[in-house]
C-alpha positions in Angstrom: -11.7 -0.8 -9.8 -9.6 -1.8 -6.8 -5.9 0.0 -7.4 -3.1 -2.0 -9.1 -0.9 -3.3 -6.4 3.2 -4.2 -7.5 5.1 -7.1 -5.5 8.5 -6.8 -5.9 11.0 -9.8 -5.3 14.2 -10.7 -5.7 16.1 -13.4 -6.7 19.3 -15.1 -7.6 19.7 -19.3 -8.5 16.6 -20.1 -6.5 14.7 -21.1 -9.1 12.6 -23.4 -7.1 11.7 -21.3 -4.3 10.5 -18.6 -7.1 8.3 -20.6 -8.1 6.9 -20.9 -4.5 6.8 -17.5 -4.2 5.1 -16.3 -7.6 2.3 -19.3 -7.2 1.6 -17.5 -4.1 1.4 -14.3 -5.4 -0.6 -15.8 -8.4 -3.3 -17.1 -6.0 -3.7 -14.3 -3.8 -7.6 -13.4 -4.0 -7.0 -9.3 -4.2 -9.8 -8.5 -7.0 -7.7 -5.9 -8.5 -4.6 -6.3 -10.8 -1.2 -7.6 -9.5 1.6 -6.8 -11.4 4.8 -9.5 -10.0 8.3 -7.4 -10.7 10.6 -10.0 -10.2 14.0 -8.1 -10.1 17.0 -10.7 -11.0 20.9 -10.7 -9.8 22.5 -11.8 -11.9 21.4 -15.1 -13.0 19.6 -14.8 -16.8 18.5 -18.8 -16.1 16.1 -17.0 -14.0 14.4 -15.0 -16.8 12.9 -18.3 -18.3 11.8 -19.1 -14.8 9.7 -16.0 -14.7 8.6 -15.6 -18.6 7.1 -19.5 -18.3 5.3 -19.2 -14.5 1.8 -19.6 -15.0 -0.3 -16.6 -15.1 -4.2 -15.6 -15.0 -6.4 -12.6 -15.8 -5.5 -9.1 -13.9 -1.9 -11.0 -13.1 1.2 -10.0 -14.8 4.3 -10.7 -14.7 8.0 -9.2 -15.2 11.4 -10.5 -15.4 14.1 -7.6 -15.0 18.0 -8.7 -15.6 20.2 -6.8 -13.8 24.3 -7.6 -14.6 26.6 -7.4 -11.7 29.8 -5.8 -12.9 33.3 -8.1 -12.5 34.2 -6.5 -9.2 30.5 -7.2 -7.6 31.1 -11.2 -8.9 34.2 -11.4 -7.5 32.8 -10.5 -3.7 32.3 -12.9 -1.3 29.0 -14.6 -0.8 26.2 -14.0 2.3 28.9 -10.9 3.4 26.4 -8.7 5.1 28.6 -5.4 3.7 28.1 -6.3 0.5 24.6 -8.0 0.4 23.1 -5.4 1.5 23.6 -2.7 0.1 22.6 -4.5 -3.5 19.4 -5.9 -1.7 18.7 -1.8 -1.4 19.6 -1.0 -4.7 17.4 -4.0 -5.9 14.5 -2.7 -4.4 14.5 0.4 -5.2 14.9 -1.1 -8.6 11.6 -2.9 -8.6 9.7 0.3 -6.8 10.6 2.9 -10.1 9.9 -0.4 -12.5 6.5 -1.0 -11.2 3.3 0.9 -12.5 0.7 -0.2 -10.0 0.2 2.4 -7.4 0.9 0.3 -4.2 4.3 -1.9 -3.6 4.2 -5.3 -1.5 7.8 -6.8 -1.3 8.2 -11.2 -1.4 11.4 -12.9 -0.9 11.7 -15.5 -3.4 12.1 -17.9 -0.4 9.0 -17.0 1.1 5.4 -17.3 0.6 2.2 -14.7 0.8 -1.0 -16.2 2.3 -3.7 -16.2 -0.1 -5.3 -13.3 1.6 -2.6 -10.8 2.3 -3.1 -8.6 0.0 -6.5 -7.8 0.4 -6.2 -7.4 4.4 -3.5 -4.8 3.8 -5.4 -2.8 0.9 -8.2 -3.1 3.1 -6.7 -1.6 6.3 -4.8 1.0 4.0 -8.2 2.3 2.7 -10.1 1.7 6.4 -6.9 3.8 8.0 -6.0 6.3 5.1 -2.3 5.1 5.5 0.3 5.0 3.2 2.2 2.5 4.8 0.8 -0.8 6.7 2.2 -4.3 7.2 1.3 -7.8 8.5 2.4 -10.4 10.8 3.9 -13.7 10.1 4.5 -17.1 10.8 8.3 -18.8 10.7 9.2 -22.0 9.1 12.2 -23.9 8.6 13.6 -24.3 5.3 11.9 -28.0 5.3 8.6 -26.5 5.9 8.4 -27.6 9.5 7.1 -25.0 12.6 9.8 -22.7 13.7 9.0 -22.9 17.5 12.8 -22.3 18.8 12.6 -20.2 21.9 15.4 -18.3 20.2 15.4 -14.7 18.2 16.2 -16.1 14.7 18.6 -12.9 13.6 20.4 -13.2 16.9 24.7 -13.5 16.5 24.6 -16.2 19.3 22.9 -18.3 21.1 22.4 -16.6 24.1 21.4 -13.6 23.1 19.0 -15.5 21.1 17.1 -16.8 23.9 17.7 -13.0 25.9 15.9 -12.0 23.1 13.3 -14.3 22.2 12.3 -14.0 26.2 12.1 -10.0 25.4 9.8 -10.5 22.5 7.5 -12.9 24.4 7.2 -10.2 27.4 6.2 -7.6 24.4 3.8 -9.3 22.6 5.9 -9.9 19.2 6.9 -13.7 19.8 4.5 -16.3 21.6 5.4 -20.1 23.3 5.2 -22.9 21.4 3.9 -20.7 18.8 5.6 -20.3 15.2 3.8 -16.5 15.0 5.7 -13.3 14.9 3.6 -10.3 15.5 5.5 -7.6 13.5 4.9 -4.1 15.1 6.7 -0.8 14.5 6.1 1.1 18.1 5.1 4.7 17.4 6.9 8.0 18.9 10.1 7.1 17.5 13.0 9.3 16.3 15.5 8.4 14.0 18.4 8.9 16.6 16.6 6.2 18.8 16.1 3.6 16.4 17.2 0.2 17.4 16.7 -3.1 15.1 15.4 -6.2 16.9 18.9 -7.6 16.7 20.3 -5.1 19.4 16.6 -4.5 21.4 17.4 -3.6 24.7 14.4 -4.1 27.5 13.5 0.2 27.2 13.5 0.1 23.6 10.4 0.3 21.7 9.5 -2.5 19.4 11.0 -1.8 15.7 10.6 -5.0 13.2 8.6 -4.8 10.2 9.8 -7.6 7.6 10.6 -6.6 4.3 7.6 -9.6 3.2 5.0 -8.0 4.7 4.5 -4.6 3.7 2.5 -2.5 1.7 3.2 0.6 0.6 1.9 3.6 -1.7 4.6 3.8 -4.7 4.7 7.5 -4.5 5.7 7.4 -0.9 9.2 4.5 -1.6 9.8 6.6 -4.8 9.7 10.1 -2.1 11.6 8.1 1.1 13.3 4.8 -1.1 15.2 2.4 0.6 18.3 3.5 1.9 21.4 2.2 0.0 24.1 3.5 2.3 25.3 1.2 5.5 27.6 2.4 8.1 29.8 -0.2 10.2 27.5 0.4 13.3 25.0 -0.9 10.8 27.0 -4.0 9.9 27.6 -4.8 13.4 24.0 -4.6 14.5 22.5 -6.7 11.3 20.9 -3.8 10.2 19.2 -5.0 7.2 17.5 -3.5 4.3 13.6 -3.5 6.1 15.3 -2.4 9.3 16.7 1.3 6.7 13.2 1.4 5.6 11.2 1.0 8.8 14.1 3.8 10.1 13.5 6.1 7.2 9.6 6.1 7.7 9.4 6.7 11.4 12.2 9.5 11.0 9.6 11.0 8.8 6.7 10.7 10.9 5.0 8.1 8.3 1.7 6.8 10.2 2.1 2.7 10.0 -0.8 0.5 10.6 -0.4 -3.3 11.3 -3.5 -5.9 10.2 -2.8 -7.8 13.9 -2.5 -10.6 11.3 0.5 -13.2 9.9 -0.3 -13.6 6.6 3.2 -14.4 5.5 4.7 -17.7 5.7 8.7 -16.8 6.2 11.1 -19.4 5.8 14.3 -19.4 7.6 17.9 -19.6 5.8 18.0 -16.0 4.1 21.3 -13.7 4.7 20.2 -12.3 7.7 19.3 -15.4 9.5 22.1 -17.9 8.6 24.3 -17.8 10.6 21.9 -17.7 13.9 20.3 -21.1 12.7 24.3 -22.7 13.0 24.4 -21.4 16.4 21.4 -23.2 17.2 22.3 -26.3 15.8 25.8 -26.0 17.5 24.3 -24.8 20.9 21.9 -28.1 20.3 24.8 -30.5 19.9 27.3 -29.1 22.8 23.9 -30.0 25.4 23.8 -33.4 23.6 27.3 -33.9 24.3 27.2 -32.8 27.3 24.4 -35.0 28.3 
């Protein structure tokens, strides 16, 4: 029998998109069990969500509460220092909750295509790997193309488009073309590690999604997620999958990439926000202007 594979997601008052993302994970055509941990802030209206999602044979699901004390609900929403760090903590969470032997991650606000799961259990046994990924296609949150010529975690616009034009020249980002091609460049050392936000034109390619890896259980619960951020971190948007894509290549983890985007990744999450106002901003001052 094919091995049990986990997918862990998060989620807090987004009841809708959870249901997005578990249909997906409900019709992926993996012929082995899939076990859904879906790991909740905060928000017990999400349990019955979860409990009442429709299921099938070799599907499972489970709904796992987890209480922010008073001082975590009293801090301020989409802050980067404090989101986070919890996201980390979260994961790890669903990793040590899950019994299948492999762990994919979905965020509740995107969407796996119905064959990514197999295409990464299938390059994981072809490669030996502990550790491979996909590629994925961007969307805006009303299901439309993302085909911006701008880097969608970028701070402003212009560095946006500098590094947009930098991920075209690599291979990662293509014109007119909603596909990102995530890639983790081998031969890299911890102390050289630099997130796509901050990519300079020498650095090696470093941006794996947290949506579309897989990973052997036994290797997150060895090298989990790392909870701590530093201010350098918060200042380059180093998020969660940006700790975990360091942590692996620190450790010499051989990754493996499908060379296909088999997640559909919609745009408005924490990391991303603020980037899409810049746009729209950017967008309006050339109106005026014109």
């Amino acid at each position: 029998m094919p091995d049990p594979i986990g997918v862990v997601t998060l989620t807090r008052h987004r009841h809708q998109m959870l249901r997005r993302a578990m249909a997906s994970v409900l019709a992926q055509d993996y012929p082995g069990e899939i076990e859904h941990i879906v790991v909740i802030d905060d928000d017990p209206e999400s349990v019955a969500v979860v409990e009442s999602a429709p299921t099938a044979p070799g599907r499972r699901t489970v709904a796992h509460l987890v209480e922010r004390s008073p001082q975590e609900r009293e801090e301020p929403p989409r802050d980067r220092r404090f989101v986070y760090p919890r996201l980390s903590r979260l994961f790890n969470t669903g990793a040590r909750i899950s019994s299948a032997e492999w762990i994919a991650f979905l965020d509740d606000d995107n969407e796996f295509e119905p064959h990514h799961l197999s295409s990464l259990r299938d390059l994981a046994r072809r490669t030996g790997a502990d550790a491979v990924h996909s590629g994925r296609t961007m969307w805006n949150a009303d299901g439309t193309p993302y085909t911006d010529e701008v880097w969608h975690t970028s701070f402003t616009y212009e560095e946006g488009r500098r590094l947009y034009q930098l991920m075209v020249d690599r291979g990662v980002r293509f014109p007119g073309s909603n596909v990102v091609m995530d890639r983790a460049d081998p031969g890299i050392r911890s102390a050289s590690f630099r997130p796509s936000t901050v990519t300079g034109p020498d650095d090696p390619i470093m941006t794996v999604d947290q949506s579309v890896w897989l990973l052997r259980r036994e290797l997150l619960l060895r090298l989990p997620i790392p909870e701590e951020f530093t201010e350098e971190d918060h200042a380059n948007n180093v998020a969660p999958d940006d700790k975990l894509l360091g942590r692996l290549v620190s450790n010499d983890v051989p990754i493996f990439s499908t060379g296909g985007a088999t997640v559909r990744y919609y745009l408005g999450g924490v990391s991303n926000w603020k980037q899409r106002e810049t746009v729209a901003a950017a967008r309006a001052a050339a109106a005026a202007a014109d």
